[in-house]
TORDO-967414 format. One record per residue (C-alpha): residue number from 1; x, y, z. Coordinates in pm, 1 decimal. Layout:
N
atom i: NUM, u: X, v: Y, w: Z
...
This chain:
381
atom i: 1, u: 0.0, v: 0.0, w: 0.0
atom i: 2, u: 123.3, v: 330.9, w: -112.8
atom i: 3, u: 62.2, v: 675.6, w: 36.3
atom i: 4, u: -40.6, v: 924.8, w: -208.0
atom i: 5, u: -91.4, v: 1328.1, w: -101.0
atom i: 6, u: -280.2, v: 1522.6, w: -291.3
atom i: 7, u: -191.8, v: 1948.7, w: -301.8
atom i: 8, u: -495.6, v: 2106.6, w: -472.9
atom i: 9, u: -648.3, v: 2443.5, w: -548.8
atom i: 10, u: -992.1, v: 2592.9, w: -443.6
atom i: 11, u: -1085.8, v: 2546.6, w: -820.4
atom i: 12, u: -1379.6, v: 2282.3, w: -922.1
atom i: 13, u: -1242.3, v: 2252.5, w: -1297.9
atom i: 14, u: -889.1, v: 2132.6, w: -1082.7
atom i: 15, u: -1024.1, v: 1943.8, w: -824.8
atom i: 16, u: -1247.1, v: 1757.8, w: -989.8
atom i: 17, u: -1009.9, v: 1555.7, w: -1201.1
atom i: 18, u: -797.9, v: 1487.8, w: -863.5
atom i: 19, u: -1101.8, v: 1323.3, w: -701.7
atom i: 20, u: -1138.9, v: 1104.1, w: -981.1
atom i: 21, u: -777.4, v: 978.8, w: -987.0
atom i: 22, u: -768.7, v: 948.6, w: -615.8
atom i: 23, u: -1124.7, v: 735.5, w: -621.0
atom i: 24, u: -877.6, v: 529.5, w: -914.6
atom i: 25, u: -584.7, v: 502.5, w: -665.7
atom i: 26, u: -787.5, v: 363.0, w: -347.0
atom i: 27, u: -981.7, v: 106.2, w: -595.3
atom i: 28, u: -631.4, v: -33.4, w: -641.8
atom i: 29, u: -562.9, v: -29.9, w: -265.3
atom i: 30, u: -351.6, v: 280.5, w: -202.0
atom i: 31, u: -473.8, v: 545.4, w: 100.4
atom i: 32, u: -495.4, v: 904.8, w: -36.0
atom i: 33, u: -491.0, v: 1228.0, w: 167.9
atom i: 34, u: -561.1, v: 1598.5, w: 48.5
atom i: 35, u: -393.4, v: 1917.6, w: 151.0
atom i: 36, u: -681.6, v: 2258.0, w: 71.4
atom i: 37, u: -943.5, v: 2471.4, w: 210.8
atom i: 38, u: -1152.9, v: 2239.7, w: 425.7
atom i: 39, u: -1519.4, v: 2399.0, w: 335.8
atom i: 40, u: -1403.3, v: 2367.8, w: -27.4
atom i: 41, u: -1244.5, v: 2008.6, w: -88.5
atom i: 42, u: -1455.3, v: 1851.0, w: 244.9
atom i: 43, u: -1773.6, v: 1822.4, w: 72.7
atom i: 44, u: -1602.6, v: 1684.4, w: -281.4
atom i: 45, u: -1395.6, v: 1402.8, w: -68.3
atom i: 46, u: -1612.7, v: 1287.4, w: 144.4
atom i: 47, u: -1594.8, v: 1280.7, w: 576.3
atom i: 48, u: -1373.0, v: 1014.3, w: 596.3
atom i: 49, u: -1112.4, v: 1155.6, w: 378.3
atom i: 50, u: -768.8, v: 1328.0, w: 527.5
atom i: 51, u: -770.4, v: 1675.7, w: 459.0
atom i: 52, u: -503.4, v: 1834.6, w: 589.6
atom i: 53, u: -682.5, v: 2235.4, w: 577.4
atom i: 54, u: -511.0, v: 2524.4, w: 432.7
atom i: 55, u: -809.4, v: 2823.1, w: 510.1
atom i: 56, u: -1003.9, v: 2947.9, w: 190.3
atom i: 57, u: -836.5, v: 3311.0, w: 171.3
atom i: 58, u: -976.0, v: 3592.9, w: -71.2
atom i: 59, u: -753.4, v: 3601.0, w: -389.0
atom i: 60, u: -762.4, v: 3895.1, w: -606.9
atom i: 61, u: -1029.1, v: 3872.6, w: -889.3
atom i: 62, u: -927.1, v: 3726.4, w: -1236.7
atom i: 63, u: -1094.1, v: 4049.4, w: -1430.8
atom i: 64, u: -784.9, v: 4108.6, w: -1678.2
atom i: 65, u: -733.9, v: 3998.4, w: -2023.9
atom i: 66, u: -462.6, v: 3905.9, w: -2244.7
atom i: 67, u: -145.1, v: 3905.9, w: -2142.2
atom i: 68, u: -237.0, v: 4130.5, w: -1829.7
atom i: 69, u: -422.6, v: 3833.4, w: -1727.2
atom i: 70, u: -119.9, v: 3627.0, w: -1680.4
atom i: 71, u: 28.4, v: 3885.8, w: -1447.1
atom i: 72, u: -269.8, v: 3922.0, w: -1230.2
atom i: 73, u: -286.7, v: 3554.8, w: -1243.9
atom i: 74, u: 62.2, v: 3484.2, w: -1094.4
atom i: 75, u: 58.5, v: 3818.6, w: -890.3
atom i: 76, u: -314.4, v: 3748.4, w: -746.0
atom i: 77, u: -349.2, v: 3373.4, w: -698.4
atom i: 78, u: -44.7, v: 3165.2, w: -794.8
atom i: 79, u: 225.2, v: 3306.6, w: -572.8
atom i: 80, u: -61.0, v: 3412.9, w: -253.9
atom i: 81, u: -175.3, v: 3099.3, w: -255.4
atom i: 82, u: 142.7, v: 2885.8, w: -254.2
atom i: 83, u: 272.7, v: 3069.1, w: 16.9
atom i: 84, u: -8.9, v: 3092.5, w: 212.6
atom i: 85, u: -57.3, v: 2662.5, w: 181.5
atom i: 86, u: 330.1, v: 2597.0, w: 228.9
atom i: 87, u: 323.5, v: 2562.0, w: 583.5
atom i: 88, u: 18.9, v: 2321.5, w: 584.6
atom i: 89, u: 150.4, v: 2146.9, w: 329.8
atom i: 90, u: 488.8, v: 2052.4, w: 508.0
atom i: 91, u: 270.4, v: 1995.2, w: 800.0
atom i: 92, u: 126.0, v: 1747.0, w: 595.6
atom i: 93, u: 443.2, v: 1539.7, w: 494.5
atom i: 94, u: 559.6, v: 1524.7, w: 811.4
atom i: 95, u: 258.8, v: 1405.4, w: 1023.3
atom i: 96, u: 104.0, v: 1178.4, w: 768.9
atom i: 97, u: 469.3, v: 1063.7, w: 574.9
atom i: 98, u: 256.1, v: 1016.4, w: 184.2
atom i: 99, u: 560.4, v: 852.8, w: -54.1
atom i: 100, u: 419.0, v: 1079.8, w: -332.4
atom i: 101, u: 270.0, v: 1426.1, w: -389.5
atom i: 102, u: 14.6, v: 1482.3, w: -664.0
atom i: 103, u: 42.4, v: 1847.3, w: -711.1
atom i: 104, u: -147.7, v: 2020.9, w: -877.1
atom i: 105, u: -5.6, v: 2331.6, w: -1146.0
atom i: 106, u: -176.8, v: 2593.1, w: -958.2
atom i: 107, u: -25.3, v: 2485.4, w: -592.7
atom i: 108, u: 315.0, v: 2542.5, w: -647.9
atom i: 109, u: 349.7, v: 2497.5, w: -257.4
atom i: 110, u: 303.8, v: 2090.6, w: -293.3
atom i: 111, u: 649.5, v: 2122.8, w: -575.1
atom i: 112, u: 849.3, v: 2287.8, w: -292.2
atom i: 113, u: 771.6, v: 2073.9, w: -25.9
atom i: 114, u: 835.7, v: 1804.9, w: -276.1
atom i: 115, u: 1221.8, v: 1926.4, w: -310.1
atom i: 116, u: 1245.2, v: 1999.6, w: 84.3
atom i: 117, u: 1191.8, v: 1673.4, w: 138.7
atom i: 118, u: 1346.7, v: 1474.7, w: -93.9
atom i: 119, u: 997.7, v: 1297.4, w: -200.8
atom i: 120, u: 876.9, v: 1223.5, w: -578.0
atom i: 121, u: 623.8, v: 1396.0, w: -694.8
atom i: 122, u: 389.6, v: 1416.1, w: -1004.4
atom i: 123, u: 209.8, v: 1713.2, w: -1195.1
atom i: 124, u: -159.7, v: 1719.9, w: -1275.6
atom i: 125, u: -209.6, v: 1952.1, w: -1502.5
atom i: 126, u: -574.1, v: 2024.6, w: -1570.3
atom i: 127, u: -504.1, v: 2355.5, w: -1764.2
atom i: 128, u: -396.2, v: 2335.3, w: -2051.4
atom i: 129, u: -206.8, v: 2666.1, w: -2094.0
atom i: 130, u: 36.4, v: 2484.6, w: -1822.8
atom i: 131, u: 81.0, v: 2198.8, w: -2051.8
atom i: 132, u: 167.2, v: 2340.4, w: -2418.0
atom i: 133, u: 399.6, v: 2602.4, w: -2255.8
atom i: 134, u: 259.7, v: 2928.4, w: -2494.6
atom i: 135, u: 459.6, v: 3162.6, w: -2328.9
atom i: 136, u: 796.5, v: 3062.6, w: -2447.6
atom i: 137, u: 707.8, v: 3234.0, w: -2772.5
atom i: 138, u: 708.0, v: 3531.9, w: -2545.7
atom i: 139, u: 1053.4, v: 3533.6, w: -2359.0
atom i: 140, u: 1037.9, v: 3832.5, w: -2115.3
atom i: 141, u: 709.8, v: 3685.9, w: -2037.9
atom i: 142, u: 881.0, v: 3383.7, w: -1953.0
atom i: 143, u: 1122.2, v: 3467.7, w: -1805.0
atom i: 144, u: 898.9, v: 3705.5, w: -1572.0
atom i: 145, u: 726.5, v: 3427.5, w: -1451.0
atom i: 146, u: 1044.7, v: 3191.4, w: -1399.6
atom i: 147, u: 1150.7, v: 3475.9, w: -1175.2
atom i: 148, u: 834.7, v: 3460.1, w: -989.0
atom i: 149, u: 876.4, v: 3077.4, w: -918.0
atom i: 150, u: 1230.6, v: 3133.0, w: -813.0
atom i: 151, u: 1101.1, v: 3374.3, w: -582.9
atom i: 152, u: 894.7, v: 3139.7, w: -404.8
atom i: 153, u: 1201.9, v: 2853.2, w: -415.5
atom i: 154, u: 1408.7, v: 3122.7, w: -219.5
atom i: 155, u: 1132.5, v: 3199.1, w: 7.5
atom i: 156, u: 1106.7, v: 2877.7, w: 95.6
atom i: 157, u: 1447.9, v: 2823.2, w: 206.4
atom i: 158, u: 1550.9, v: 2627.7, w: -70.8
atom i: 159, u: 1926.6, v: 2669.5, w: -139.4
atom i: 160, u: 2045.7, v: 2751.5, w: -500.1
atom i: 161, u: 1862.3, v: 2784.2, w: -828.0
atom i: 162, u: 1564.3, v: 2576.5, w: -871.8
atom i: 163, u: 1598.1, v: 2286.5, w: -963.5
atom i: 164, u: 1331.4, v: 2193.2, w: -1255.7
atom i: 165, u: 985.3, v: 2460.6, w: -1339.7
atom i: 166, u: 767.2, v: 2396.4, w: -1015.1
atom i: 167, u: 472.7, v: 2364.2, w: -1286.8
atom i: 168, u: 635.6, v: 2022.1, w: -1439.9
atom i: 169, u: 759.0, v: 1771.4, w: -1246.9
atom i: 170, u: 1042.5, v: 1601.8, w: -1349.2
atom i: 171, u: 933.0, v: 1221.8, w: -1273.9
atom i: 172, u: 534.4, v: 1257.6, w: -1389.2
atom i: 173, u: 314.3, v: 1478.6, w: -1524.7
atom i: 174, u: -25.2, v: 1367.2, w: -1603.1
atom i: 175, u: -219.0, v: 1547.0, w: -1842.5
atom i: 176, u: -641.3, v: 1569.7, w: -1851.7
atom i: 177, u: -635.3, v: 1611.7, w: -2252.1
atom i: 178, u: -521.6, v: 1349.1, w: -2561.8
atom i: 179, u: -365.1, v: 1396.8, w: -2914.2
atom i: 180, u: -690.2, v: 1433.6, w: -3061.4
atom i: 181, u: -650.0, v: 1785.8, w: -2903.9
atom i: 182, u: -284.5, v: 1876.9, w: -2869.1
atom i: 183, u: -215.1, v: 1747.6, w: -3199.7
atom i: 184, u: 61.7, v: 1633.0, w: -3335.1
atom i: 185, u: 326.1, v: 1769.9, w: -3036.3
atom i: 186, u: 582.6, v: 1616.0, w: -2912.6
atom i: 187, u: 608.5, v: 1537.9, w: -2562.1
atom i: 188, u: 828.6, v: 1431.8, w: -2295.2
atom i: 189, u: 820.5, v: 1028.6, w: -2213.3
atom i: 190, u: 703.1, v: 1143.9, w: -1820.0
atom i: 191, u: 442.9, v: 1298.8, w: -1995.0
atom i: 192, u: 107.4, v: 1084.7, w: -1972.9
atom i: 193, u: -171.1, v: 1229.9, w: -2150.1
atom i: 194, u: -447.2, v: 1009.7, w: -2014.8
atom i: 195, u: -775.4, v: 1270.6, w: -2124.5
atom i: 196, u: -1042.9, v: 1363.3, w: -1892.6
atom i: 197, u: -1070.8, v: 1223.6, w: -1554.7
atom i: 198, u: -1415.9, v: 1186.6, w: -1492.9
atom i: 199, u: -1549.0, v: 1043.8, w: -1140.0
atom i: 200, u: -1839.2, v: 1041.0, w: -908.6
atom i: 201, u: -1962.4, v: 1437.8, w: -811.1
atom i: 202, u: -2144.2, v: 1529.5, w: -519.0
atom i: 203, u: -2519.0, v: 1471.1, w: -554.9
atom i: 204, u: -2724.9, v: 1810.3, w: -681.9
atom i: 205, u: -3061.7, v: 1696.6, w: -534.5
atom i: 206, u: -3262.9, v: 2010.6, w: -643.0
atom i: 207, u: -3183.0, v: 1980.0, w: -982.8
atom i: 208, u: -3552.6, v: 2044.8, w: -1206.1
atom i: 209, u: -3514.0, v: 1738.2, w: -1411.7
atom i: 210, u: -3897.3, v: 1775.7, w: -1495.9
atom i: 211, u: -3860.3, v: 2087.7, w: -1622.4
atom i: 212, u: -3642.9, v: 1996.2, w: -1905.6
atom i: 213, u: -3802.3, v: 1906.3, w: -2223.1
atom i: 214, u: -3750.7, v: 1618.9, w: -2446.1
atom i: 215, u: -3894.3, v: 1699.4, w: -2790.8
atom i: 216, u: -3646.1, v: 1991.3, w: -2758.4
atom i: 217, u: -3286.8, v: 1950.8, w: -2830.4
atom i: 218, u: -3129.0, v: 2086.8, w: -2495.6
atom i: 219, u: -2818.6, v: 2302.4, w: -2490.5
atom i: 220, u: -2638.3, v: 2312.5, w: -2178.7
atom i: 221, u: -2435.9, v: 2675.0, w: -2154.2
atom i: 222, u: -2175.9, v: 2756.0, w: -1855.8
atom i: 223, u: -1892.1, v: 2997.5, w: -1764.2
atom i: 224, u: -1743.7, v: 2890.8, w: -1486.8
atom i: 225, u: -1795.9, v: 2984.9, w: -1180.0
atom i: 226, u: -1551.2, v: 3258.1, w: -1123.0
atom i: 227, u: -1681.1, v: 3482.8, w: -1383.5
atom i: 228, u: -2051.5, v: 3610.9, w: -1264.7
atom i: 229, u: -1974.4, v: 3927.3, w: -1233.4
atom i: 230, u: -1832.7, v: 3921.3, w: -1616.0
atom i: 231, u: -2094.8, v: 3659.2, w: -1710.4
atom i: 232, u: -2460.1, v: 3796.5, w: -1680.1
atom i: 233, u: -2424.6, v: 3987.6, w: -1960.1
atom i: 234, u: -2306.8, v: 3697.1, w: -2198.2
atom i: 235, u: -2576.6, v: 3469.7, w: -2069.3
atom i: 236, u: -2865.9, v: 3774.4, w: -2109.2
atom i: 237, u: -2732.2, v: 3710.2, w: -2481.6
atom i: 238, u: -2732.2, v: 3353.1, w: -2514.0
atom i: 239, u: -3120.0, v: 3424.8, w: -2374.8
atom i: 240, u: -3173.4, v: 3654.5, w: -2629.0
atom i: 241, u: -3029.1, v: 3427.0, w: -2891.9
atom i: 242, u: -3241.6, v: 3129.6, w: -2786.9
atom i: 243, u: -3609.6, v: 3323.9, w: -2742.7
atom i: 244, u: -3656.5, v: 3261.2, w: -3144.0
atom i: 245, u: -3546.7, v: 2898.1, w: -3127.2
atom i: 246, u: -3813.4, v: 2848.0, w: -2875.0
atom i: 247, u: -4035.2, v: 2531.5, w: -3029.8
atom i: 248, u: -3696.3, v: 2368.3, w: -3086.0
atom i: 249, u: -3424.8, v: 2478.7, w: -2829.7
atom i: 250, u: -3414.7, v: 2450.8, w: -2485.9
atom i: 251, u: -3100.1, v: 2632.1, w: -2287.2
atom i: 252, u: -3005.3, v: 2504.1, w: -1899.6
atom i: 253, u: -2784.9, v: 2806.5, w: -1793.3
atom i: 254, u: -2578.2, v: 2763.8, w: -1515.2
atom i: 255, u: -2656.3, v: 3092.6, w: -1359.2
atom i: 256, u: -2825.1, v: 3226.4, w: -1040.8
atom i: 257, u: -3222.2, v: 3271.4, w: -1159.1
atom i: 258, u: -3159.0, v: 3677.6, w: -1112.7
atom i: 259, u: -2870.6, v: 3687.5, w: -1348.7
atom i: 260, u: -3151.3, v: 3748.5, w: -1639.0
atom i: 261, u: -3429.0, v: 3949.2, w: -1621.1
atom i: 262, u: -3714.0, v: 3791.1, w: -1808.0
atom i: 263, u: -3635.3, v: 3514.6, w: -1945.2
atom i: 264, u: -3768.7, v: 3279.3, w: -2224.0
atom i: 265, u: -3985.0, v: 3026.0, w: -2141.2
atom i: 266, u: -3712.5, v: 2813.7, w: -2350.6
atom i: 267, u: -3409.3, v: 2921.9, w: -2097.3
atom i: 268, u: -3338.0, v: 2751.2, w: -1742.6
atom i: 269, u: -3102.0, v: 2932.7, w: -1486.7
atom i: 270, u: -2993.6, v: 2713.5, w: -1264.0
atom i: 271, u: -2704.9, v: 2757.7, w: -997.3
atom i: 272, u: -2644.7, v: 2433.6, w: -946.8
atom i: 273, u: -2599.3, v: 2158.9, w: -1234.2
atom i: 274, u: -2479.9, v: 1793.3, w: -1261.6
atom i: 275, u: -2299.0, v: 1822.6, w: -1552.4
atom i: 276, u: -2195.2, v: 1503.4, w: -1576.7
atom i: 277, u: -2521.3, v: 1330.6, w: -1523.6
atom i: 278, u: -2678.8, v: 1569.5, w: -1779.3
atom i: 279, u: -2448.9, v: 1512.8, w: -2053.3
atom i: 280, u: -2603.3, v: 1211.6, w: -2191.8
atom i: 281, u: -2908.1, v: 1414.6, w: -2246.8
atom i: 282, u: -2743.5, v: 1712.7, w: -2462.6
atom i: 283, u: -2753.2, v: 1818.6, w: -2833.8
atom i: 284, u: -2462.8, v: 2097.6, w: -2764.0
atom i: 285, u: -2279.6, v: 2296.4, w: -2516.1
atom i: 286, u: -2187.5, v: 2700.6, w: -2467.1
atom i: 287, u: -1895.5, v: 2703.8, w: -2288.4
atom i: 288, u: -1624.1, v: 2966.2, w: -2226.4
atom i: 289, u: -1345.5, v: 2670.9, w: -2279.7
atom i: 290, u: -1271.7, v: 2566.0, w: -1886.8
atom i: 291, u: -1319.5, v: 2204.6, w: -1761.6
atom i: 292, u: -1658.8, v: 2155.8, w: -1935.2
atom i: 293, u: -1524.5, v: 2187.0, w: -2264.8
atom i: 294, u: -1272.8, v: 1874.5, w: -2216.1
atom i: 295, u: -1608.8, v: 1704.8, w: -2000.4
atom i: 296, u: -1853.7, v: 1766.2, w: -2282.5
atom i: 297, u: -1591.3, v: 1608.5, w: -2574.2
atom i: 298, u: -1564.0, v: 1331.0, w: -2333.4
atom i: 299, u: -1931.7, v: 1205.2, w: -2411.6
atom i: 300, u: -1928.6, v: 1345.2, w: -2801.3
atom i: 301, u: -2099.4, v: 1643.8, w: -2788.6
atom i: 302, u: -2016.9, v: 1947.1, w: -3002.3
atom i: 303, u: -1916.1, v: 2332.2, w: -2854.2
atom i: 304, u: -1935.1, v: 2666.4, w: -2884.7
atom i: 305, u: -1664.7, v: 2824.4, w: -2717.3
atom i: 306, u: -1640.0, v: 3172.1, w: -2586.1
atom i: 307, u: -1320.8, v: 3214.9, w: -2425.8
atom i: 308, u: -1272.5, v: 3464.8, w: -2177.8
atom i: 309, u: -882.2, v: 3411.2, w: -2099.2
atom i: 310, u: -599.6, v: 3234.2, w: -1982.9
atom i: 311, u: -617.3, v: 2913.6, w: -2185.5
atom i: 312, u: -916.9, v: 2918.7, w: -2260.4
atom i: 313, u: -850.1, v: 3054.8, w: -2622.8
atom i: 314, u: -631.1, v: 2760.3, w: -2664.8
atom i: 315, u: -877.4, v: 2510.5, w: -2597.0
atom i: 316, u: -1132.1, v: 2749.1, w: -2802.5
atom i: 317, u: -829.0, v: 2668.6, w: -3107.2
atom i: 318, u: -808.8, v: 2350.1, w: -3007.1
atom i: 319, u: -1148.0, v: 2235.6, w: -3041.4
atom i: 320, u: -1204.0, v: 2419.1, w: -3377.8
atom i: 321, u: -889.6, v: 2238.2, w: -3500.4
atom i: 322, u: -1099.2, v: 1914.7, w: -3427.9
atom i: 323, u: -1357.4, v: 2007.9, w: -3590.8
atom i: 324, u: -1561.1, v: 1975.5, w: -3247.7
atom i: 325, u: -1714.8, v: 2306.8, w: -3260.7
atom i: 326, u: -1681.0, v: 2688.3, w: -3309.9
atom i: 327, u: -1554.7, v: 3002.1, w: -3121.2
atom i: 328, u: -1694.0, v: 3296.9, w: -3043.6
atom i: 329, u: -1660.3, v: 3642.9, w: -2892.4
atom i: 330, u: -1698.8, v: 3652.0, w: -2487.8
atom i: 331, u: -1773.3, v: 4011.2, w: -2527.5
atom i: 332, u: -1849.1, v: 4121.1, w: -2859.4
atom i: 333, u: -2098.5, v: 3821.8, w: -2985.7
atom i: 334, u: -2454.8, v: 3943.7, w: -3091.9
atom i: 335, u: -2751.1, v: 3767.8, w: -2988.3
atom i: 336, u: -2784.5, v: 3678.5, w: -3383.1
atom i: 337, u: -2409.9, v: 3509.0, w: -3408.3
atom i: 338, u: -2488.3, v: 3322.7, w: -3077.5
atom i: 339, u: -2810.0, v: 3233.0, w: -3238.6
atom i: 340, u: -2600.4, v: 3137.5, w: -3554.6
atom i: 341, u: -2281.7, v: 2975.6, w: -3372.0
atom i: 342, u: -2572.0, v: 2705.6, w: -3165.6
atom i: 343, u: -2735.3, v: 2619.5, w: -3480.1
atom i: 344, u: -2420.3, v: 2575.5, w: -3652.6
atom i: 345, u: -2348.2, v: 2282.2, w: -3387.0
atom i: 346, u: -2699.9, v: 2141.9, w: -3371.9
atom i: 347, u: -2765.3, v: 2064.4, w: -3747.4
atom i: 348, u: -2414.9, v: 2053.7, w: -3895.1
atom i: 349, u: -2359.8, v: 1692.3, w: -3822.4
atom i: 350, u: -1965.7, v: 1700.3, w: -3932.1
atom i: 351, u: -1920.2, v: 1909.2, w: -3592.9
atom i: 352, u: -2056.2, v: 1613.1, w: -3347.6
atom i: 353, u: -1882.1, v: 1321.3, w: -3590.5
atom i: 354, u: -1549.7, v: 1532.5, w: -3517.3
atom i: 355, u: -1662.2, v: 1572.3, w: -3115.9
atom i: 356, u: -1713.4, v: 1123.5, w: -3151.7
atom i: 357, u: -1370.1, v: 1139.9, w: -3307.0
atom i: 358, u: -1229.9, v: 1338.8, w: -2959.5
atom i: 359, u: -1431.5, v: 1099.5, w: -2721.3
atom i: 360, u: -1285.3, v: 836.8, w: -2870.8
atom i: 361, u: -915.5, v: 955.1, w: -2829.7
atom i: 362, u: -1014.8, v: 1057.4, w: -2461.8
atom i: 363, u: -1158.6, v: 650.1, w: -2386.1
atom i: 364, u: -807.8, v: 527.2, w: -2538.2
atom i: 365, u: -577.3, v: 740.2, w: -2325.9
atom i: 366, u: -748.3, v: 563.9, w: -1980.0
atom i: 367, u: -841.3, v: 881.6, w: -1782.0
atom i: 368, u: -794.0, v: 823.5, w: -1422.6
atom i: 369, u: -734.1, v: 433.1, w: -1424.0
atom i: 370, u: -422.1, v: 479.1, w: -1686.0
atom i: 371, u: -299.8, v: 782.2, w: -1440.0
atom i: 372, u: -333.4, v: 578.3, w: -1127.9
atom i: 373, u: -117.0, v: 332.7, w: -1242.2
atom i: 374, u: 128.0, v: 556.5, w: -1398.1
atom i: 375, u: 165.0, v: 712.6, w: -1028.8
atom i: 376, u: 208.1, v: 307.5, w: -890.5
atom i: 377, u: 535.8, v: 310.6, w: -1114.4
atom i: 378, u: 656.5, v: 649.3, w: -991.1
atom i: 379, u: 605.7, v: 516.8, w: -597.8
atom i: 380, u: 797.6, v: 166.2, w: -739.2
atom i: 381, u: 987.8, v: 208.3, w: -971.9
């Protein structure tokens, strides 16, 4: 039996996928433990799980754009939050002695407590823009941010330079994403690209499933959570876009009910969704290229992608490359070319034979069974 800690982020689109691979690790016999905020990773876990709490801190809002958006990102979250978790997550190691760290991109903390101590450690990278690396192309962006992580490895009383990008481990990295989407790249043999990691979710028991109609081809559309403040006005579009399509349409938007005023008959806000469960039931998906869009190719079903930032405009590339769907503008899109970009998806039948193509890739890489045992070999090798 093998120890495994995981270091995770107060993100759903992050933890989600770490669930799922820890559920795959105790199915083969291993004992799993978790170091995050309590209130957040607690009810995702379950009460018999080992959390090890960190506090759930206020992080700067993600509002920027662009390359701005990378330096409030690293400035407002990444380097906060990793030292603000490093002392519970050597606290961790040393009271519950795991033999490997699953760490998470975004929790640098986990890396450096990996080197303190010595102890192997894997990557899970469930972002993409911290798997294809696009801001080599940009070298005093790069370098900014290797400055930043060296930063932290001084702070941390780590003697000389760092030793390896505390994004990438240099034993593992598992990857939630396939060739299907990456393409043709070349990648590192500790590289496994296993796809989505899709597991049980806690249970959403207020969910309307009598409201939703089945003579009309249902479109889920979501933004995240992190984004309301950005996203009522995108989803009083998608409204407006859907009111026409009203005999033959029907929209769940995961949205608090007062995020439109007056809605369609044909639109659903809902605050709460089980996106998993619901995916068997939908003709498309609006989504502004986080987690869902990797969860919705993983059961076929075609996209419209309105990226907001980060790397979400490379997953927005990335699925139009497939052929899986289409992007549009966040900020600029008329109700008319939302209208447009939906049915586009729902009666163009070369965008969901392209989204097959992706599930396909994602079932052959394993998901959270082929990166479970790619983490046995790293604890024996």
């Amino acid at each position: 039996m093998t120890r495994f800690l995981f270091v995770v982020p107060p993100l759903a689109g992050h933890l989600n996928p770490a669930v799922a691979l820890s559920h795959a690790l105790t199915d083969l016999g291993h004992e799993t433990a978790w170091v995050g905020a309590e209130s957040f990773v607690r009810p995702r876990v379950g009460l018999d799980a080992v959390v090890f709490p960190t506090g759930l801190r206020p992080y700067r809002g993600q509002h920027d754009r662009g390359l701005q958006a990378v330096k409030s990102l690293w400035e407002g979250f990444l380097v906060p939050f990793a030292r603000n978790t490093l002392p519970a997550v050597d606290k961790a190691v040393l009271q519950w002695r795991p033999d490997v760290l699953v760490v998470d991109q975004h929790a640098l903390a986990g890396a450096l407590v990996a080197h303190r101590h010595g102890l192997p450690w894997a990557s899970l990278a469930a972002s993409m823009m911290e798997l294809t690396q696009p801001l080599r192309a940009l070298p005093k962006v790069h370098a900014w941010t290797c400055d930043q992580m060296a930063a932290l490895w001084h702070a941390a009383g780590l003697s000389g330079d760092p030793a390896t990008d505390l994004r990438f481990s240099p034993h593992l990295v598992i990857a939630c994403t396939s060739p299907a989407m990456t393409g043709p790249q070349a990648f590192p043999g500790h590289f496994a690209l296993v796809g989505p990691m899709l597991g049980r979710r806690p249970a959403v028991p207020d969910f309307p499933w009598h409201r939703l109609d089945s003579a009309r081809r249902l479109v889920l559309v979501s933004t995240g959570t992190l984004v309301a403040d950005l996203a009522a006005d995108f989803y009083a579009r998608v409204a407006a876009a859907v009111r026409p399509l009203g005999g033959a349409v029907q929209a769940v938007c995961n949205a608090d009910p007062a995020t439109v005023a007056d809605p369609p008959d044909n639109v659903l806000l809902i605050p709460q969704i089980p996106v998993l469960e619901l995916m068997p039931r939908l003709a498309g998906v609006v989504s502004h290229g986080g987690s869902t869009a990797y969860e919705t190719l993983a059961h076929g079903v075609p996209l419209v992608v309105a990226p907001i930032r980060h790397d979400q405009p490379l997953i927005a590339a990335q699925v139009v490359a497939a052929g899986a769907g289409v992007r549009v503008s966040f900020g600029r899109s008329t109700p008319s070319q939302l209208r447009a970009a939906i049915l586009s998806i729902l009666d163009g039948p070369a965008y969901r034979t392209a989204a097959g193509r992706v599930r396909d890739s994602f079932a052959a890489a394993g998901g959270a069974a082929a990166a479970a045992r790619r983490l046995e070999r790293l604890a024996r090798p």
